[in-house]
C-alpha positions in Angstrom: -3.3 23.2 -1.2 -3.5 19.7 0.5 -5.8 17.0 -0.5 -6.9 14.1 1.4 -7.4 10.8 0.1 -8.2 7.6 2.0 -5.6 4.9 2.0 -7.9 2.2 0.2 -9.0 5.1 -1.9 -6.0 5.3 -3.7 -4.8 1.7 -3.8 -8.2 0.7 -5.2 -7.2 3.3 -7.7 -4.0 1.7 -8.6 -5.3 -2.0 -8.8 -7.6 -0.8 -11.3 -5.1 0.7 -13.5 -2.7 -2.2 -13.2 -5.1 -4.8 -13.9 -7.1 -2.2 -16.6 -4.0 -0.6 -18.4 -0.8 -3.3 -17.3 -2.6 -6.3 -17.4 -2.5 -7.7 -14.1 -4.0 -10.8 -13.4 -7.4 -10.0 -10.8 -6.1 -13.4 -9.0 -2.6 -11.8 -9.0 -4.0 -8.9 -6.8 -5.8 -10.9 -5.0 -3.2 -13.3 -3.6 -0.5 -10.1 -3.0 -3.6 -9.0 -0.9 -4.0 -11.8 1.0 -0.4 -12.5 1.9 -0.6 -8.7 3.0 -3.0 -9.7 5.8 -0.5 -12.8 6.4 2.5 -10.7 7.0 0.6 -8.2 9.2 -0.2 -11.2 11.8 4.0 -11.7 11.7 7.0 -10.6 13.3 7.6 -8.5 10.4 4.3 -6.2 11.3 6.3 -3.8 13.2 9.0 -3.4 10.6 6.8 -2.8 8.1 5.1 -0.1 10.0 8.0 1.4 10.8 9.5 1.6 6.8 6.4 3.0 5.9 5.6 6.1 8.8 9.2 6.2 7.8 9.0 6.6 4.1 5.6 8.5 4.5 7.0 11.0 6.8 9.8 11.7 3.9 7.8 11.8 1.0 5.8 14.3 2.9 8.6 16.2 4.7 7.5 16.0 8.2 10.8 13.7 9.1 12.9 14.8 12.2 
């Protein structure tokens, strides 16, 4: 049985625990959020992509 769960399903899940159950700051989330959307405007986009279709892809099993 597979299940499918939206991308910002799931890391909405985990901000919640971590600031509900770790104690994570809300501001803390929000700036690793924001410098998300900086790096993904960088030369480092494409590399990130890359390490994680590739980590994706081996978690899953589907790598070549």
């Amino acid at each position: 049985m597979s299940v499918n769960l939206p991308l910002g399903v799931v890391l909405g899940l985990l901000v919640w625990g971590a600031v509900k159950f770790l104690g994570v700051r809300v501001w803390l989330v929000v700036v690793i959020a924001l410098f998300g959307f900086y790096l993904a405007d960088t030369i480092l986009a494409p590399a990130i992509d890359n390490g994680t279709r590739t980590g994706v892809e081996t978690v899953n099993g589907t790598h070549d």
